[in-house]
C-alpha positions as semicolon CSV with decimal commas, in nm:
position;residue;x (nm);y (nm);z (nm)
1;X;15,183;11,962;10,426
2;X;14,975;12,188;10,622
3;X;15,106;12,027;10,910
4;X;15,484;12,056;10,868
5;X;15,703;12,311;10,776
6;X;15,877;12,192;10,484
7;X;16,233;12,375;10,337
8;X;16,266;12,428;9,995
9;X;16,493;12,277;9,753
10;X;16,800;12,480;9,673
11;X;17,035;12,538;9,376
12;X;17,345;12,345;9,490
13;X;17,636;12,226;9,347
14;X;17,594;11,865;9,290
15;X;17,900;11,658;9,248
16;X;17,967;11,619;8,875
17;X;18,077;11,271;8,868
18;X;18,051;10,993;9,211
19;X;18,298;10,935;9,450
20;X;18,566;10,697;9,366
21;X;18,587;10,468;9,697
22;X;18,886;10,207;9,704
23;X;19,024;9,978;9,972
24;X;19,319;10,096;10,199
25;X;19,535;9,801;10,255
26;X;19,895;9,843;10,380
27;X;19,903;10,197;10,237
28;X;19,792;10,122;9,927
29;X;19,494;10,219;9,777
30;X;19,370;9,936;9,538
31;X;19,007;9,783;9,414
32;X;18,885;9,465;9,446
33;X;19,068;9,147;9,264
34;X;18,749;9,064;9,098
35;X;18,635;9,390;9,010
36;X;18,377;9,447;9,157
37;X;18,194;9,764;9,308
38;X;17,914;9,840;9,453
39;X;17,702;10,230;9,424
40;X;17,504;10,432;9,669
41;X;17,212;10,672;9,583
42;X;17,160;10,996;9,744
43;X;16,798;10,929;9,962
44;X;16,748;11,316;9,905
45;X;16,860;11,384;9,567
46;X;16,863;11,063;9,360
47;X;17,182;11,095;9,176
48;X;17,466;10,820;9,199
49;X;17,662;10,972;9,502
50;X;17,992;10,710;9,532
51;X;18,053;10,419;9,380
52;X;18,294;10,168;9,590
53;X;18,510;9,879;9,543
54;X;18,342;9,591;9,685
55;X;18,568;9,365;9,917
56;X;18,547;9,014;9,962
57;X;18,764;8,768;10,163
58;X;19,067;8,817;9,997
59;X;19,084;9,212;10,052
60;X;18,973;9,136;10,410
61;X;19,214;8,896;10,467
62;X;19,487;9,090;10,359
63;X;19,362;9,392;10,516
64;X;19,366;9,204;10,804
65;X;19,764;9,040;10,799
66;X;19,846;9,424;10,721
67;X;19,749;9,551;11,054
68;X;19,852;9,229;11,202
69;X;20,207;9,242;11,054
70;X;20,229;9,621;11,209
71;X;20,128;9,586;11,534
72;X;20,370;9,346;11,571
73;X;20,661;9,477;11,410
74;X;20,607;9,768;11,662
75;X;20,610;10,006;11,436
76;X;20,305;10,192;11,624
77;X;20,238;9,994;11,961
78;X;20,584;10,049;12,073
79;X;20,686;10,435;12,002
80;X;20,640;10,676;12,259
81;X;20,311;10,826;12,344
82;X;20,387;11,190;12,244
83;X;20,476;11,015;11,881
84;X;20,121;10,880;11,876
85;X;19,991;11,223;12,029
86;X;20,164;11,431;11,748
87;X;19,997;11,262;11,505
88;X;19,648;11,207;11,622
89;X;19,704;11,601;11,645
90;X;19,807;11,594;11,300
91;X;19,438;11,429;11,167
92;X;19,260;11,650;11,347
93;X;19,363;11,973;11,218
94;X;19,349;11,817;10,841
95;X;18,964;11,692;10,912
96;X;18,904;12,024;10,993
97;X;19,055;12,162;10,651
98;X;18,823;11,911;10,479
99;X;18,520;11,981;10,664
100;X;18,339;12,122;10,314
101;X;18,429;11,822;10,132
102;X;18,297;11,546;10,396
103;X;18,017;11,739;10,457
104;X;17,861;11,768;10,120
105;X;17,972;11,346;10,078
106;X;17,835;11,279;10,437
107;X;17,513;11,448;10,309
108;X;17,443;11,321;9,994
109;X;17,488;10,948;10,116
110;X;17,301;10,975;10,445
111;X;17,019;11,250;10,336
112;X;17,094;11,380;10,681
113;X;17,095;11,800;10,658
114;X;17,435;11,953;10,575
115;X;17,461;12,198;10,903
116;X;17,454;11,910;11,085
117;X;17,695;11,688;10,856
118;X;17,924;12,000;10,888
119;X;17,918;12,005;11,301
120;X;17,957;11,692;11,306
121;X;18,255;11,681;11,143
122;X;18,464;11,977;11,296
123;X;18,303;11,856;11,632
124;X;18,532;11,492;11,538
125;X;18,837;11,689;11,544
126;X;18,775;11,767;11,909
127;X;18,739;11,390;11,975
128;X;19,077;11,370;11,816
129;X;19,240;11,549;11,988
130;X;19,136;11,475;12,308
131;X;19,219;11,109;12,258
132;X;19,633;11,270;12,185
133;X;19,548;11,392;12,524
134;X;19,538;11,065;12,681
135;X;19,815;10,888;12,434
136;X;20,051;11,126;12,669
137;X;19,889;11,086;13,018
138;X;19,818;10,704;12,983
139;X;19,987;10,504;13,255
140;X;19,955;10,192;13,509
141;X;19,998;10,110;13,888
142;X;20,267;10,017;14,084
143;X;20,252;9,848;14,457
144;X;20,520;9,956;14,673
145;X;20,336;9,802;14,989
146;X;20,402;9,434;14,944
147;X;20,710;9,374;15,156
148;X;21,049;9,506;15,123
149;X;21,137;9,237;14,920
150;X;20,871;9,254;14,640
151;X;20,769;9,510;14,410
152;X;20,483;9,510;14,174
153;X;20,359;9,721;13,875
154;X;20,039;9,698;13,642
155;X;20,125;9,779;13,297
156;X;19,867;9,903;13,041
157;X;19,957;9,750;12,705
158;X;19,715;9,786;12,339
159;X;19,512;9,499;12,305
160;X;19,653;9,460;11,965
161;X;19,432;9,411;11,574
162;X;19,060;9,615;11,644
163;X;18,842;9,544;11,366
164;X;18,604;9,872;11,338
165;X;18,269;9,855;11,209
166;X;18,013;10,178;11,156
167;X;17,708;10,217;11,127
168;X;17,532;10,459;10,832
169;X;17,379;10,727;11,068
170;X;17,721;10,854;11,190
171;X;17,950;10,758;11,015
172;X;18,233;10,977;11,069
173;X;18,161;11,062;11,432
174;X;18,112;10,700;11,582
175;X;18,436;10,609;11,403
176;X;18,602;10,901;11,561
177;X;18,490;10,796;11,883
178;X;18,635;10,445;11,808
179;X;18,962;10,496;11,577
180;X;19,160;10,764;11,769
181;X;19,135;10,612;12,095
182;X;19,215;10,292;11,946
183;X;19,543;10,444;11,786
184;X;19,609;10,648;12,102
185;X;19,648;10,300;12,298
186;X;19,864;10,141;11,994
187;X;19,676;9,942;11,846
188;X;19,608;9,887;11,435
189;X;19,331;9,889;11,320
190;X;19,085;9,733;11,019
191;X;18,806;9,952;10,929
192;X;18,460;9,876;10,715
193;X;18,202;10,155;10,686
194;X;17,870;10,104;10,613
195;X;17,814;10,020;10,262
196;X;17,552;10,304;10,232
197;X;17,810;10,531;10,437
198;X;18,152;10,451;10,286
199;X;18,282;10,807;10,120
200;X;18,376;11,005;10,423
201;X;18,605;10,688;10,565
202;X;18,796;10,687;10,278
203;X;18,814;11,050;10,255
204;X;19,030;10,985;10,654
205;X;19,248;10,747;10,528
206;X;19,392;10,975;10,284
207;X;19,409;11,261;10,575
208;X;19,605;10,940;10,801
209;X;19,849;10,893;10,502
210;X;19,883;11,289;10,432
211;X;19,950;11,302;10,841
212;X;20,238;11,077;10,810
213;X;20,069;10,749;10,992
214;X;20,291;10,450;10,888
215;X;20,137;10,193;10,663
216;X;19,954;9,940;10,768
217;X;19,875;10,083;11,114
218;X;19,497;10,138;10,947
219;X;19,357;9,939;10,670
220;X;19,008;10,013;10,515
221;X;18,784;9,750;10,331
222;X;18,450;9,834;10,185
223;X;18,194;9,653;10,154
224;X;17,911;9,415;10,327
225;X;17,840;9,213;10,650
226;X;17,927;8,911;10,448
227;X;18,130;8,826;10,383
228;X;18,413;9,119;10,502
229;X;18,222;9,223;10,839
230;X;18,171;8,848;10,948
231;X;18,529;8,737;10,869
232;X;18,651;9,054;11,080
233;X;18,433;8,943;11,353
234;X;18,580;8,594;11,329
235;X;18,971;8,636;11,218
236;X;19,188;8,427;11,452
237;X;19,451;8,759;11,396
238;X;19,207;8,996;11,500
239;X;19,229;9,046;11,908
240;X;18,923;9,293;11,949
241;X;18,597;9,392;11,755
242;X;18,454;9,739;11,828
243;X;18,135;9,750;11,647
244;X;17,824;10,042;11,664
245;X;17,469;9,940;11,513
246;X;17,138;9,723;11,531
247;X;17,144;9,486;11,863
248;X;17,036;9,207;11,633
249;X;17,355;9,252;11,420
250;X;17,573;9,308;11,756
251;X;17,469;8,913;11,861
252;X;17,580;8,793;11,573
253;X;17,897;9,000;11,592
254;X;17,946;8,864;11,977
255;X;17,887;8,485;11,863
256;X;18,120;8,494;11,579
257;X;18,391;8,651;11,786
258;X;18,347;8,409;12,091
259;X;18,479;8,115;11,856
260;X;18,848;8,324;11,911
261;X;18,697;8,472;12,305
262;X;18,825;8,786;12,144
263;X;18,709;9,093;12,321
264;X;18,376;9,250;12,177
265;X;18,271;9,637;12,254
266;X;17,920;9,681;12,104
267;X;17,699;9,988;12,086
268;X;17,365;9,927;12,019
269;X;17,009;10,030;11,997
270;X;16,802;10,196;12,234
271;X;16,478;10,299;12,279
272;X;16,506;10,664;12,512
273;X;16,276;10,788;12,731
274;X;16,239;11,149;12,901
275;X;16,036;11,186;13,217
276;X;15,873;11,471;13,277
277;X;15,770;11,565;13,597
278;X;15,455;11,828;13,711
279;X;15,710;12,098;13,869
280;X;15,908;12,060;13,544
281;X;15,979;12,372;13,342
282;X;15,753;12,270;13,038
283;X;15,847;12,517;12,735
284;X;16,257;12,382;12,806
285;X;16,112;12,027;12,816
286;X;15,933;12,027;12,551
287;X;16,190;12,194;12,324
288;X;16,457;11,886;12,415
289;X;16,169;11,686;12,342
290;X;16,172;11,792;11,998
291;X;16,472;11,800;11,937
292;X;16,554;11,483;12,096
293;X;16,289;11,254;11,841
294;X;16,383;11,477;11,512
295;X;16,753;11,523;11,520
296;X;16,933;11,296;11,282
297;X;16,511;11,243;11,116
298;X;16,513;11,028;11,435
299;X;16,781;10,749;11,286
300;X;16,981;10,816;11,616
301;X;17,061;10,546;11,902
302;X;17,020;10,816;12,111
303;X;16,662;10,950;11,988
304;X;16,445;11,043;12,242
305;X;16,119;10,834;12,061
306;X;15,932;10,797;12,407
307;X;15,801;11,026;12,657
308;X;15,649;10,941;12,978
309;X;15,497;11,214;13,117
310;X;15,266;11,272;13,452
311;X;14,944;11,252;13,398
312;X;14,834;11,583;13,494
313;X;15,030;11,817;13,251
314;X;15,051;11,538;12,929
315;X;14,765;11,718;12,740
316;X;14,947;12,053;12,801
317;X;15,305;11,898;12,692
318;X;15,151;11,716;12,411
319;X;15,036;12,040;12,262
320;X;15,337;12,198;12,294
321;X;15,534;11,924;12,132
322;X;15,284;11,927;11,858
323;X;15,360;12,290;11,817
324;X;15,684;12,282;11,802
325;X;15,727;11,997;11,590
326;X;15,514;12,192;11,296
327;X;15,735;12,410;11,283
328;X;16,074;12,194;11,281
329;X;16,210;12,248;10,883
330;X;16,207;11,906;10,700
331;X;16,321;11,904;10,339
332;X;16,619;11,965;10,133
333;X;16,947;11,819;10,339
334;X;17,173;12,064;10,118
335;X;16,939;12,350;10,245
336;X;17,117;12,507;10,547
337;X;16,783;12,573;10,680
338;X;16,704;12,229;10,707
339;X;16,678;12,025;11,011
340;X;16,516;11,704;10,904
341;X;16,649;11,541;10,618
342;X;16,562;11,225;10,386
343;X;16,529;10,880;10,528
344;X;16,834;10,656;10,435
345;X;16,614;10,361;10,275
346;X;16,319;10,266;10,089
347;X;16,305;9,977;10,326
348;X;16,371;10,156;10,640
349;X;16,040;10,425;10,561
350;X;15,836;10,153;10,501
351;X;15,935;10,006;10,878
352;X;15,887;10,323;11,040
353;X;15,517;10,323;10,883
354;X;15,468;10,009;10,983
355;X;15,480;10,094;11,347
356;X;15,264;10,403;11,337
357;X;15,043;10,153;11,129
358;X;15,056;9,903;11,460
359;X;15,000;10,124;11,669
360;X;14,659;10,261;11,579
361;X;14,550;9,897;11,496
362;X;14,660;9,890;11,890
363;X;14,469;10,193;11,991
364;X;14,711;10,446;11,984
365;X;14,588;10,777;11,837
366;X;14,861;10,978;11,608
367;X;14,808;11,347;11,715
368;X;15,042;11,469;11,417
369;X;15,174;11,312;11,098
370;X;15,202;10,909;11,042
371;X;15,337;10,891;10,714
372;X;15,541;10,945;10,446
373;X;15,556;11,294;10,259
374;X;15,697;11,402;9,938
375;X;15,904;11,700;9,879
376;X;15,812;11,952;9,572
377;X;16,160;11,985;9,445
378;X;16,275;11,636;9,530
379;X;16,234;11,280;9,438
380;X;16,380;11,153;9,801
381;X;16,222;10,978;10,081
382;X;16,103;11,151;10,382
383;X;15,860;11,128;10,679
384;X;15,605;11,377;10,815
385;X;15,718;11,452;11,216
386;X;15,485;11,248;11,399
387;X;15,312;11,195;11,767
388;X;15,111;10,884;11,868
389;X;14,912;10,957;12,229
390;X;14,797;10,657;12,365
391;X;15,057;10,433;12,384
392;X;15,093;10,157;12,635
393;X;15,385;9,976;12,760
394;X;15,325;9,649;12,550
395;X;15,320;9,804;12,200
396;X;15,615;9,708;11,959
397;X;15,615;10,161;11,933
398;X;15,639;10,177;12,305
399;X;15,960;9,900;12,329
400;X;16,143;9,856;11,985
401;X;16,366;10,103;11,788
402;X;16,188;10,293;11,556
403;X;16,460;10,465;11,431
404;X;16,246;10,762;11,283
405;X;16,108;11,077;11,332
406;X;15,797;10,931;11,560
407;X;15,756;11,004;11,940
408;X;15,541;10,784;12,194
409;X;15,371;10,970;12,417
410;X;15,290;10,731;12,753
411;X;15,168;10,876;13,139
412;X;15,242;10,808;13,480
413;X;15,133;10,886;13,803
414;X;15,421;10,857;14,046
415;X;15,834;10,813;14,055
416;X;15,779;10,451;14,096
417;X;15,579;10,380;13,839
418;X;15,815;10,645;13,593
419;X;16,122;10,452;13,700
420;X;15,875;10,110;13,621
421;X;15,832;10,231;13,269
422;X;16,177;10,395;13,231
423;X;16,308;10,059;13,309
424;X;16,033;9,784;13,120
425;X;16,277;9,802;12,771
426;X;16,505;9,539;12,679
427;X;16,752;9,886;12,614
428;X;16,948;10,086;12,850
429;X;17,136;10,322;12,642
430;X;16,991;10,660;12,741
431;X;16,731;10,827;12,961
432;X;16,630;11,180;13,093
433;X;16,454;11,351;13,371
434;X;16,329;11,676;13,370
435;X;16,164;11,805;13,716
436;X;16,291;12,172;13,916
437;X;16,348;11,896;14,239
438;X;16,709;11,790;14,258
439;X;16,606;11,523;14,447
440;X;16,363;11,402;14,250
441;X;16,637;11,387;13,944
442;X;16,904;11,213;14,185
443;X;16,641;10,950;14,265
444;X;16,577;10,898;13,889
445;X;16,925;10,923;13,787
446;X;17,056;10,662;14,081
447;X;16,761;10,419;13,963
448;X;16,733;10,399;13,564
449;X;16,862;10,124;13,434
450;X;17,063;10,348;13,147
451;X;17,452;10,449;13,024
452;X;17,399;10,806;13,077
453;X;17,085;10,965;13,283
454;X;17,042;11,352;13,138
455;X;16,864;11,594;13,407
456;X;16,660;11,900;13,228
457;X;16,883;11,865;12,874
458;X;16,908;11,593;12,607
459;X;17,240;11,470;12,411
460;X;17,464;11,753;12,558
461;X;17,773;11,490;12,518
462;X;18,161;11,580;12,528
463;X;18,474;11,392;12,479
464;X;18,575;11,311;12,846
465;X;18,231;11,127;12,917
466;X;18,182;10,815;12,908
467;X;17,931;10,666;12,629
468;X;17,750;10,319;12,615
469;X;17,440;10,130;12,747
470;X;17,281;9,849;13,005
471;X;17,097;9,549;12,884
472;X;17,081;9,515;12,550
473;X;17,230;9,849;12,441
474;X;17,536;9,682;12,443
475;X;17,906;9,680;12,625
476;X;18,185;9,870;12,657
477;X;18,199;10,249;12,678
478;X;18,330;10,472;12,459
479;X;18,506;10,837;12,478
480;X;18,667;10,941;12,822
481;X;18,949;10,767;12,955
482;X;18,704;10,488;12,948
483;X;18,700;10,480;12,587
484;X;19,059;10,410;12,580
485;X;19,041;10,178;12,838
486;X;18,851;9,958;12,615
487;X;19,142;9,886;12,386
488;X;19,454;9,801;12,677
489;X;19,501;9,478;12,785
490;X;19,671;9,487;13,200
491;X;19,948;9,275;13,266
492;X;20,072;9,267;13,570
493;X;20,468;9,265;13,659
494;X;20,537;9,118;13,971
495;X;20,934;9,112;14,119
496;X;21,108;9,018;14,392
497;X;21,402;9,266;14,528
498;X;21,735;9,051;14,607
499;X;21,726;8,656;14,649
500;X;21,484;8,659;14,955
501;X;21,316;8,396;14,846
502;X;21,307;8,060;15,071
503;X;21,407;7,748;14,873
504;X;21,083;7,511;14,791
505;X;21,302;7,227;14,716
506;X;21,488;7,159;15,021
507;X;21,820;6,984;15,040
């Protein structure tokens, strides 16, 4: 304890009863035909949070002719842009009105901090709104330059049914950066949150009814992989899947929708690294570097869980980091001091051990932390802030996703060996450079094998920039006009002017 700085529990005002969480399905709300539900615990807290309907094929399925029946009825895909822009407008001034009441759901379920649960939130509306930005401005191509007697135009057209699946560590932002981009293109949509994730999902679909969205343009079904996420992976009726979490679940999302050849977006795991150069400016550096492995307790495709660092200044960053991170506030998620929460799972705190654990048996050295902690005032789960020295590029710490509050600390000598390391990961989803020498950050930035290359910051993100990985952090981009992109299908139009045309057939 000596070691971390831990918040204290707080007097809050738990939720007296859970969460009621039923399927949306052609705008009515309704449970399961057999019954039966399914409850999360609070990770911080311990108290029954939400208890949810628990689909099975038969919700999915009709989930699924729901958004099929509107999307081709036209009812969305084929009114103007400005109509889809008006409402998309709409959701995002309600989800700011219910900020408070996500937030406290968001918190509960996740054991992520509620400060953060809250910016996350209002920052959503933002991604709403500037996806009604590009229902308006979307358009095609047209080729004038053909010959006088042809014409040609590309249209942009919605791909049609997206299934969306989310993961637990974000769930309302990654399905903002999925949903209203979706619905800005036209297309409908069937959702399924994570089962340990669902409230805040449902909590939307009521703010998409109260905003006037006609029914069956979104349908949501709770519940598990199987068998409602593998059937929406699979559905002959479903055009597109659109799907954030583990790479190992993302394979088996890609095989089941290649049976249809439907298209597959797919953001996935990654395993970060920052470089940090000599000339770099070491107390900024360091900071990012903190926050970059404890933000979101680490359970973030973006963490930052490896530094490689020149050799000559790694004691002198190490200490710094180690610094820093005692004083980061773990503890109570409904404490709005907190910054480190409760770790979502039993399951998943015994994984993250098990790496640390690996890792010494390795020869890695843990300068800080390396296990689990308990909090005075609370029965939930939670992990000490932790930094293993030592590491070496074949360690399972130094290439696979933690997905915790642990940082690997490898060295380097010069750019090509940095770019080496930066590069030796089956991932690609993120990376950073920090150095005072532009050109030493272009170099990096032109040669990392990652989605997005950040240059003295970490996870400064906005709506018009692109999002996604190389390798095996998946496909597809998301947010920007890339992100709606992802859900048009192009057709091209191609005309003749007048009957120019010479005769194949001839007489």
């Amino acid at each position: 304890m000596s070691d971390m700085t831990m918040t204290a529990a707080v007097e809050a005002a738990l939720p007296k009863a859970p969460f009621e969480g039923r399927h949306l399905i052609d705008g009515i709300w309704r449970g399961s035909d057999n019954g039966e539900s399914f409850d999360r615990t609070s990770p911080s807290h311990g108290i029954l949070v939400s208890r949810s309907a628990r689909a099975g094929r038969a919700e999915t399925e009709a989930a699924i002719g729901a958004a099929r029946k509107a999307f081709d009825d036209g009812r969305w895909s084929r009114i103007s842009g400005k109509e889809r822009a008006t409402l998309l407008l709409k959701v995002a001034d309600l989800i700011e009105a219910n900020v408070e009441r996500m937030a406290l759901l968001e918190t509960l379920e996740s054991g992520k901090p509620i400060s953060q649960a809250r910016g996350e939130i209002s920052g959503a509306a933002d991604l709403w709104r500037y996806a009604a930005s590009l229902a308006r401005t979307m358009h095609g191509d047209s080729h004038n330059s053909l010959g006088e007697d042809m014409l040609a135009m590309v249209l942009k057209e919605p791909i049609g049914v997206v299934s969306i699946i989310t993961p637990w560590n974000f769930p309302f932002w990654i399905l903002s950066q999925k949903l209203p981009f979706a619905l800005a293109a036209g297309c409908t949509c069937v959702i399924k949150p994570s089962e340990m994730t669902p409230s805040t999902t449902v909590i939307l679909g009521e703010l998409l009814l109260q905003a006037g969205l006609p029914v069956g343009v979104v349908n949501i079904v709770l519940g598990f992989g199987q068998p409602v996420g593998a059937l929406m992976a699979e559905h002959p009726d479903v055009d597109m899947v659109s799907f954030t979490g583990s790479t190992a679940v993302g394979k088996a999302i890609a095989a089941a929708a290649s049976v249809t050849l439907k298209k597959v977006a797919l953001e996935l795991g990654g395993k970060n690294p920052q470089v940090v150069f000599p000339d770099a400016d070491l107390e900024s550096a360091a900071d990012a570097i903190t926050f970059g492995v404890y933000f979101n307790a680490g359970e973030c495709c973006n963490s930052g869980s490896r530094i490689i660092v020149h050799e000559d200044i790694a004691d002198t960053l190490v200490e710094k980091v180690v610094a820093l991170s005692k004083k980061v506030a773990f503890g109570d998620p409904l404490n709005p001091e907190t910054q480190v929460g409760a770790i979502i799972s039993q399951a998943h705190q015994e994984k993250i051990a098990g790496y640390v654990k690996d890792a010494l048996a390795a020869g890695a050295r843990v300068k800080l932390g390396g296990a689990p902690v308990s909090h005075p005032g609370l029965p939930g789960r939670f992990f000490a802030p932790t930094v293993v020295t030592g590491v070496t590029a074949d360690m399972a710490i130094a290439r696979e996703e933690v997905f915790g509050p642990v940082l690997s600390v490898l060295t380097f000598r010069t750019l090509e060996e940095a770019i080496a390391l930066t590069n030796d990961a089956a991932y690609g989803l993120s990376a950073g450079v920090w150095s005072e020498n532009v050109h030493t950050c272009l170099a990096f930035a032109r040669r990392a094998e990652a989605g997005t290359v950040w240059t003295n910051t970490w996870m400064d993100g906005f709506p018009e920039v692109a999002f996604g990985g190389y390798k095996q952090s998946g496909q597809g981009r998301e947010n920007g006009h890339y992100g709606l992109e992802e859900f048009l299908e192009i057709k091209s139009v191609v005309m003749r002017v007048g009957r120019t045309r010479s005769n194949w057939v001839r007489a």
